[in-house]
C-alpha angles and dihedrals in degrees: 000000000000103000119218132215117284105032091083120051121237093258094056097042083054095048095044086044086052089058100046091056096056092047091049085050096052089043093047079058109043093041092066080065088048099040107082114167090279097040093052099067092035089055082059090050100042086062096060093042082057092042091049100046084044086077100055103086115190126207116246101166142002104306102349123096127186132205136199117293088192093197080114098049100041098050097046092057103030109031124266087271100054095037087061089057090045091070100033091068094046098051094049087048092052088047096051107031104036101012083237099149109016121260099242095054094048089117087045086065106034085054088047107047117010093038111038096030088047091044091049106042094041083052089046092039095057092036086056094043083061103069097065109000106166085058110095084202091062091070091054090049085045092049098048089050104043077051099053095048096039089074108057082036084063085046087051096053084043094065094039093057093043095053081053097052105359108152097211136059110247135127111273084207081065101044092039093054096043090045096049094031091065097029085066088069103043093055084064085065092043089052103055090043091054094040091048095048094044099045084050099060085040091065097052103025121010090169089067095061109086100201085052091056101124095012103121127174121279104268115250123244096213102203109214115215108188126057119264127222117234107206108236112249121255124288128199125247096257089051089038091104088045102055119140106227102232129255125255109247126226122261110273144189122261120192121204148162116251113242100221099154095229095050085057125098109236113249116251115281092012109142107249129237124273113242097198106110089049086052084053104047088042083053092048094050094053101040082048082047105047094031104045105003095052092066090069099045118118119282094198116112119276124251095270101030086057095043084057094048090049104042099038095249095117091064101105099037118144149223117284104244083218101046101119086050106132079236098050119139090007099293141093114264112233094019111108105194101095091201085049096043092038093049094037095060088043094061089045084053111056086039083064097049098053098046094046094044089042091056101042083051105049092045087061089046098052085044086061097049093046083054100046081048088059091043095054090043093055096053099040078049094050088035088058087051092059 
């Protein structure tokens, strides 16, 4: 859904730029409450997960393909903050680097897919989480479904930005039902991507998955089958001879918390748990993703590339600024082989992304403890004056 120059007018481009840069703002802001030392590094990863799978387009329909959004997924693991900026960083990588998503309609984007799909999917996601909170299971079932909705949510602020500043003269009825109508199914896709991958780091770490923090496993009733002795209280040495033996109780119902280790919260002052080797395994999928998988993705045109075909609002589209970029359209200038070049910019890539993601995120993480460094000074500080 990555909107070239040219579809959207200036006016509009500056407005919805205008918009990108406070959220990003906001989010550069909320996510210092969501990055802790783990969280940081896996922000990063999380980015190049989004900007790997990015590049497997799946068919939905005769001639039209579809691709991860990734709002859903990053904000379910790393917070809706933090998810904003996710995507944020993935989609200026895939403008500058590959001229993938025009420049001037960088905010259009980020609008598009990092804010309202992050937005959508982290409010379905906790509405969702409601209905039966203490069940692990229920965030795989919520993820599946914010990411399900937060696509044809995307299609929906599409068309509303484009019958703001569309260049071109064409029925919005017609845009909105052919934007919404194939979105649909690519959310299915979405939806199986962002559940899979979810429901994967839930069964290893738990604790790693932001939108999971709090979500604990249903208590057991242990039903007890054979009749347990009470001890009889304590007589006194004159009633001693004249205790009553106690009776044997009923079989009754305990109730208690399981004891798996990773639904536990650590005890103060615990060391936590590396998460090194998931970092490397979630490194290993998307360079294995962006460098091999991608050169059997679907070549068909994407949701919204083959709605513009179809419906004539693709006819004043421009000229990427970054066209001639030896990165340009996801492969290595000068280098023949398609497989080599294909599976060469995607490891760049992903590299990119996730040097680019990593730093941003641990400089807001290092901006928050700075700040919770001032905070404790200051009332040590005031404490002492007392």
């Amino acid at each position: 859904m990555h909107v070239p120059d040219g579809f959207i007018d200036a006016p509009v481009s500056v407005a919805t730029g205008a918009v990108a840069a406070a959220a990003v703002a906001v989010s550069l802001r909320g996510a210092r409450r969501e990055l802790d030392e783990q969280a940081a590094p896996l922000a990063g990863l999380v980015a190049a997960f989004i900007f790997a799978v990015q590049m497997l387009n799946f068919p939905v329909a005769a001639g039209t393909s579809g691709h991860l959004l990734g709002g859903a997924l990053a904000a379910i693991l790393v917070g809706p903050y933090t998810g904003v900026l996710c995507v944020s960083v993935v989609l200026l990588m895939q403008g500058v680097l590959f001229a993938d998503g025009g420049l001037t309609a960088l905010g259009v984007n980020i609008t598009d897919m990092a804010v309202v799909t992050t937005v959508v999917a982290y409010g379905v996601f906790r509405a969702v989480l409601k209905l039966a909170p203490n069940r692990r299971r229920t965030v795989t079932v919520a993820s599946f479904t914010a990411a399900l909705l937060s696509v044809p949510a995307a299609a929906i602020a599409f068309t509303g930005i484009y019958a703001l500043g569309g260049t071109t003269d064409v029925a919005i009825g017609k845009v909105f039902t052919a934007m919404v109508g194939v979105h649909i199914l690519i959310g299915i896709g979405e939806a199986a991507i962002t559940a899979l991958t979810v429901g994967a780091v839930m069964a290893v770490r738990p604790d790693l998955v932001h939108g999971a923090r709090g979500v604990t496993a249903r208590r057991l009733e242990l039903r007890t089958g054979a009749p347990v002795r009470t001890p009889a209280p304590a007589a006194s040495t004159e009633n001693a001879g004249s205790a009553a033996p106690s009776a044997p109780a009923t079989a009754r119902t305990v109730t208690a918390a399981p004891a798996a280790k990773d639904d536990a919260d650590p005890a103060p002052g615990a060391p936590r748990r590396s998460a090194r080797r998931v970092w490397a395994v979630g490194l290993g999928a998307a360079l294995l993703c962006a460098g091999v998988v991608s050169f059997y993705a679907s070549a068909s045109p994407d949701g919204l590339e083959k709605v513009a075909q179809d419906k004539g609002i693709d006819r004043k589209t421009e000229d990427h600024a970054a066209k001639d970029s030896p990165l340009a359209d996801y492969g290595v200038k000068d280098i023949s082989d398609a497989r080599l070049s294909g599976g060469l910019a995607g490891v760049i890539g992903v590299g990119a992304t996730l040097a680019v993601g990593t730093g941003v995120f641990v400089v807001v993480r290092r901006r928050r403890a700075d700040a919770d460094h001032a905070d404790h000074t200051a009332n040590a500080d005031h404490a002492e004056a007392r």
